[in-house]
C-alpha positions as CSV (number, residue, x, y, z in Angstrom):
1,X,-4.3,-41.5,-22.2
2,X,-3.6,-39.1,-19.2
3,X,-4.0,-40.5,-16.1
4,X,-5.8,-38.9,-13.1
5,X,-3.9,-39.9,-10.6
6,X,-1.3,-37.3,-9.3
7,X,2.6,-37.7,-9.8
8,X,3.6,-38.8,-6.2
9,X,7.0,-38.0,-7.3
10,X,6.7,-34.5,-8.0
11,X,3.9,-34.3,-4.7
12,X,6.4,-36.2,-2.4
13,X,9.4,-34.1,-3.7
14,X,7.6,-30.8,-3.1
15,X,6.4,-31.9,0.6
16,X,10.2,-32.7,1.6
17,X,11.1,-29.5,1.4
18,X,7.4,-27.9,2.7
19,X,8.4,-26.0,6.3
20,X,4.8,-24.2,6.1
21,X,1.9,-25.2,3.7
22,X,-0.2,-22.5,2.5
23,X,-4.0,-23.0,2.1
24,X,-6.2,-21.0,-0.2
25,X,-9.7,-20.3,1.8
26,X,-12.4,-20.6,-0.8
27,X,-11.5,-24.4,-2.3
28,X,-9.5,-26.2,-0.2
29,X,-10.7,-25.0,3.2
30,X,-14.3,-25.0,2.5
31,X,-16.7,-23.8,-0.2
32,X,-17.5,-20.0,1.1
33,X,-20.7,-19.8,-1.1
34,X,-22.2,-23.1,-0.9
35,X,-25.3,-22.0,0.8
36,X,-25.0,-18.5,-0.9
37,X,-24.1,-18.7,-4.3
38,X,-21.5,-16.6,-6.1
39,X,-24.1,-15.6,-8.5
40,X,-26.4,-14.3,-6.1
41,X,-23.2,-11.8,-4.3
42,X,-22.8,-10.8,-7.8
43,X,-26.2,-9.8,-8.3
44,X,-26.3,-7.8,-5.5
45,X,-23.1,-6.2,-5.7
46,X,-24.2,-5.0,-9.2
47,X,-26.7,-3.4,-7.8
48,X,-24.4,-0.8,-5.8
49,X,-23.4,0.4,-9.8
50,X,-25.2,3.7,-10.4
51,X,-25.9,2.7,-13.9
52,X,-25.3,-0.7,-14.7
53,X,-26.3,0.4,-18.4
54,X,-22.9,1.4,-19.4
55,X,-21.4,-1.6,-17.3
56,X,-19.5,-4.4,-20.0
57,X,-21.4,-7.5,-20.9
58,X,-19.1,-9.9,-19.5
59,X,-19.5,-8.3,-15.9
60,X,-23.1,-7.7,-16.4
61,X,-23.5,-11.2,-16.6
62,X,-20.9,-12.8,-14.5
63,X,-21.7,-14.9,-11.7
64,X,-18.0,-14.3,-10.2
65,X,-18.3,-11.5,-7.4
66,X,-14.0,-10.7,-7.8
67,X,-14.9,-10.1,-11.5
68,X,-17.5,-7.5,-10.0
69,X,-14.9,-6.2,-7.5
70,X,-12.2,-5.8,-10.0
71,X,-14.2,-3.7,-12.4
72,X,-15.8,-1.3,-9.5
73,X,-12.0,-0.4,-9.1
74,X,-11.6,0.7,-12.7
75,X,-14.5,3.1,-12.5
76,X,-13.7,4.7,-8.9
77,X,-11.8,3.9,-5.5
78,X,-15.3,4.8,-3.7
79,X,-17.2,2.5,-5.5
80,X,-14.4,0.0,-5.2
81,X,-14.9,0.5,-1.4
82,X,-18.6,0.4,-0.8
83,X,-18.4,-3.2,-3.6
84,X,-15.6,-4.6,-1.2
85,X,-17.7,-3.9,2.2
86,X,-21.4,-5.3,0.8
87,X,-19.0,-8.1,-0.4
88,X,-17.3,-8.7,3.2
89,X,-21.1,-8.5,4.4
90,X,-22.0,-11.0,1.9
91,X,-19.2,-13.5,2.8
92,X,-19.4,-13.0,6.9
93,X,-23.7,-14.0,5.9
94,X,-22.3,-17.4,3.9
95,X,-20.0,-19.1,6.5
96,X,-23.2,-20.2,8.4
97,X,-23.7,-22.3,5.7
98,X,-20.5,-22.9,4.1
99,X,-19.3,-26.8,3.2
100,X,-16.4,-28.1,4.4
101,X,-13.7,-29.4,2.1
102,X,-13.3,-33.1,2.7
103,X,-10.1,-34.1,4.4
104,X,-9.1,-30.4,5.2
105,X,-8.9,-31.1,8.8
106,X,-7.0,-34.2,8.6
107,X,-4.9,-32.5,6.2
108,X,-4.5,-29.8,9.1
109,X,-3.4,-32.7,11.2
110,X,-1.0,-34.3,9.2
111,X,1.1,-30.7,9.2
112,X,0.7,-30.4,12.8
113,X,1.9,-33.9,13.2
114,X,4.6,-33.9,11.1
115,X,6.3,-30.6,12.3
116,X,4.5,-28.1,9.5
117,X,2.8,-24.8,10.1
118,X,-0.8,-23.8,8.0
119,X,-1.3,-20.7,7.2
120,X,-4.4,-19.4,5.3
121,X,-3.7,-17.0,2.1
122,X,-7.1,-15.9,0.9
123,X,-8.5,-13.4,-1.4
124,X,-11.0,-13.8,0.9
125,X,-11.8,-11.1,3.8
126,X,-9.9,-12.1,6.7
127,X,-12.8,-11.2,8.6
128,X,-14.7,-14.5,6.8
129,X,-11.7,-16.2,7.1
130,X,-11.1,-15.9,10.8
131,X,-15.2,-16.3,11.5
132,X,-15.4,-19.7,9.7
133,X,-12.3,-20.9,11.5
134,X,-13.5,-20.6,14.7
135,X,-17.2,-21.7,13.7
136,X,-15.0,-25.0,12.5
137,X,-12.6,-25.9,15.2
138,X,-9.6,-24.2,13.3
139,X,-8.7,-21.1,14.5
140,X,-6.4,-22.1,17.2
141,X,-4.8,-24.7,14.7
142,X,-4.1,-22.2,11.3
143,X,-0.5,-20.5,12.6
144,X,-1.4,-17.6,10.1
145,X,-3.5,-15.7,7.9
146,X,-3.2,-13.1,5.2
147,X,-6.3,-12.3,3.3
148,X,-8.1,-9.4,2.4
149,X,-8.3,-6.3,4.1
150,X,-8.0,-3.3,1.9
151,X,-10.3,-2.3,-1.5
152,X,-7.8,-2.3,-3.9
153,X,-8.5,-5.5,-6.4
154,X,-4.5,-5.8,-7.3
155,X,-3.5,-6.9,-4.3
156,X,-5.7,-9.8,-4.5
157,X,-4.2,-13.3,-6.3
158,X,-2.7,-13.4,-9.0
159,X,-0.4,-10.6,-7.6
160,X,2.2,-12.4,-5.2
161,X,1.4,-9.9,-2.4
162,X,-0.3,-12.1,0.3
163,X,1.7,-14.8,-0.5
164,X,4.8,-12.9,-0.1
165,X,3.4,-10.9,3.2
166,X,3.0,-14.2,4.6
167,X,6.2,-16.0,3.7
168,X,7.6,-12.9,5.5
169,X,5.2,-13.2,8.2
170,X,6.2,-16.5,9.1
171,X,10.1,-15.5,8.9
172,X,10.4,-17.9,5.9
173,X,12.1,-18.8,2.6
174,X,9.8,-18.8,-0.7
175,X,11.2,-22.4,-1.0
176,X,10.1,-23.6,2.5
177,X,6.4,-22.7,1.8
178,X,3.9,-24.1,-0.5
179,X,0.5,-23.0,-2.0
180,X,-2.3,-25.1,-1.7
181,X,-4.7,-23.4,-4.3
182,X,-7.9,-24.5,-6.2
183,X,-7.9,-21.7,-9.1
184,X,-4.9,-20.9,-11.8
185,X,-4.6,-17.5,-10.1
186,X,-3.4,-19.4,-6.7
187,X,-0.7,-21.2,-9.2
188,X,0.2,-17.9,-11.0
189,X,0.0,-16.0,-7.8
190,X,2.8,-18.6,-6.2
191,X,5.1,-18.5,-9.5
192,X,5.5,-14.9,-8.9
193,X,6.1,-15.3,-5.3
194,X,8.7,-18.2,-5.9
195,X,6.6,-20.6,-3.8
196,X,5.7,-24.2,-4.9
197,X,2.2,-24.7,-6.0
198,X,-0.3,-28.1,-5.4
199,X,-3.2,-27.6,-7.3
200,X,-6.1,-29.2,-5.5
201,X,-8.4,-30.2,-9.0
202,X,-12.1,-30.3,-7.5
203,X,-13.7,-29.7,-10.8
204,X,-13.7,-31.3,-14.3
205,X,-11.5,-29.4,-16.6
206,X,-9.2,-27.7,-13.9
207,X,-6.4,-30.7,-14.1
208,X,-5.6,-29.9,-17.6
209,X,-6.2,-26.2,-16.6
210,X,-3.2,-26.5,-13.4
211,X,-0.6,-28.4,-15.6
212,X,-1.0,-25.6,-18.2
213,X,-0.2,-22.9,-15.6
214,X,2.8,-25.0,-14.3
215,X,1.5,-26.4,-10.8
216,X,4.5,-28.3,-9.1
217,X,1.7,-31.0,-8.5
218,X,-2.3,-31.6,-8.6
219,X,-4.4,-33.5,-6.5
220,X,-7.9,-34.4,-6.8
221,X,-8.6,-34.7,-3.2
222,X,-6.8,-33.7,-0.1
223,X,-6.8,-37.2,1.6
224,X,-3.9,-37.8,-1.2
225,X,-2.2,-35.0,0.4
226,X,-3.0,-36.2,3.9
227,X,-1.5,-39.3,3.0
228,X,1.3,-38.2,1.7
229,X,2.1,-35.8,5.1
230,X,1.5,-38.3,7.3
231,X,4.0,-41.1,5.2
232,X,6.6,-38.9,6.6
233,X,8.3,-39.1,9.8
234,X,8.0,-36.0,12.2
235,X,10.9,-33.7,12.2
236,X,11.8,-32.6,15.6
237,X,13.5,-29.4,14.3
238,X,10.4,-28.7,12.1
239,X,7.8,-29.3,15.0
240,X,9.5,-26.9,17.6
241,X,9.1,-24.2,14.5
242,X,5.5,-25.3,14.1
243,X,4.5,-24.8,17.7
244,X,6.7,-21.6,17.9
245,X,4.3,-20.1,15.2
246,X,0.7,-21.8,16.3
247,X,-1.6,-19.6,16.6
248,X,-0.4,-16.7,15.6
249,X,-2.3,-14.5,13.1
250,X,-3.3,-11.5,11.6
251,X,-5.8,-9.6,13.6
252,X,-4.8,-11.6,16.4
253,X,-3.0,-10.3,19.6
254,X,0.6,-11.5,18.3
255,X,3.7,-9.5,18.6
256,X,5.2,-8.7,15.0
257,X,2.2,-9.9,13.3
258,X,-1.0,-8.3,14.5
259,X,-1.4,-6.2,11.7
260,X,-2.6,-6.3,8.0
261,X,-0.7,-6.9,4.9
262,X,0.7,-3.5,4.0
263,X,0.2,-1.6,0.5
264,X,2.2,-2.1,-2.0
265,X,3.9,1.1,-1.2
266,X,4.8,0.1,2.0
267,X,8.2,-0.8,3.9
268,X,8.3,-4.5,3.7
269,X,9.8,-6.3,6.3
270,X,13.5,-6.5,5.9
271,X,15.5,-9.4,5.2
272,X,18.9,-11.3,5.5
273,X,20.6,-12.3,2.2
């Protein structure tokens, strides 16, 4: 019989070598569409399709609004665009009534306290992000965020670009940072940036669904990860690099990191060996 209860091992073993923990938005930070379902932003951002005759089955049908996004962006970059703003519309309406995760703030806490940074990497628009962070007593606590900004879909997680724009951001090693992530897509997202990956199983089925993709660890609930940050002693060296990036952001007022993730096109910061 497999049991439920995460390795501590492998969790403990990934957390001593964690300079920055990296938190998916929708999931571990709160649920985005509790008070507005998922299904509902994907009805309406089906309607935006000139003729949703000719769309598939499996996007006429699904109640996942990325799923909507993604295929607006195979039949034009205009469409793409005017899906991604009704969908930033959509998720600005929903953080009035979005729910919490449990334990997220202690978990927030237990970084601060032992010397980590937070940063937020969302597929998300950072505009949600940033709104429900200051509705919750967060914003001045999160040292970073990288979510969406731009209408292409393939920037978005499973690609490694966030994650990798924000390793850079916070002038970090892959190894130092790891992704806190709710869906296989946070996992396979942090393979391909050579980050480790906790996968935070919520939902029946998605423990069997994280050790298939090759999460580092899984937790059902963030008060085991809590617990597990605050069994450890602060570092001093770690804390001085915590403060030294609190509070900064994208979109905030912060040299060096005041602007969005770039395209994939783009000059990536550069650097050392």
């Amino acid at each position: 019989m497999t049991s439920l209860i995460p390795a501590a091992n492998d969790l403990d073993s990934i957390l001593a070598g964690t300079r920055h923990l990296l938190l998916d938005f929708d999931g571990p930070i709160c649920s985005i569409f509790a008070g507005l379902p998922a299904a509902t932003v994907a009805d309406r951002l089906r309607k935006l399709f000139e003729n949703q005759a000719q769309m598939p089955d499996d996007i006429a049908s699904t109640p996942d609004p990325f799923a909507v996004f993604a295929y607006a962006a195979t039949v034009s970059a205009d469409l793409a665009a005017r899906v991604e703003t009704e969908m930033t519309d959509l998720e600005l309406a929903a953080v009035a009534t979005a729910a919490p995760t449990p334990y997220v703030h202690e978990v927030v806490t237990a970084c601060l306290n032992s010397g980590r940074s937070v940063a937020v990497v969302s597929n998300n628009s950072i505009r949600t992000v940033h709104s429900y962070l200051a509705r919750h007593g967060l914003d001045d606590r999160i040292s970073l965020v990288v979510a969406r900004t731009d209408h292409d879909p393939a920037l978005l997680k499973p690609s490694p670009h966030l994650i990798t724009w924000a390793v850079s951001a916070l002038d970090a090693e892959p190894a130092e940072c790891t992704l806190v992530g709710d869906s296989v897509t946070d996992i396979q997202g942090a393979h391909l940036a050579s980050v480790q990956s906790i996968g935070y199983a919520n939902e029946p089925g998605k423990r069997e669904r994280f050790t298939a993709a090759g999460a580092g660890a899984i937790v059902n609930s963030l008060a085991e990860l809590t617990l597990r940050l605050r069994a450890r002693v602060a570092n001093p060296e770690l804390l001085q690099l915590s403060l030294r990036f609190q509070g900064r952001a994208f979109g905030t007022p912060a040299p060096d990191l005041s602007l969005a993730p770039p395209q994939e096109d783009a000059s990536w910061p550069e650097r050392e060996a």
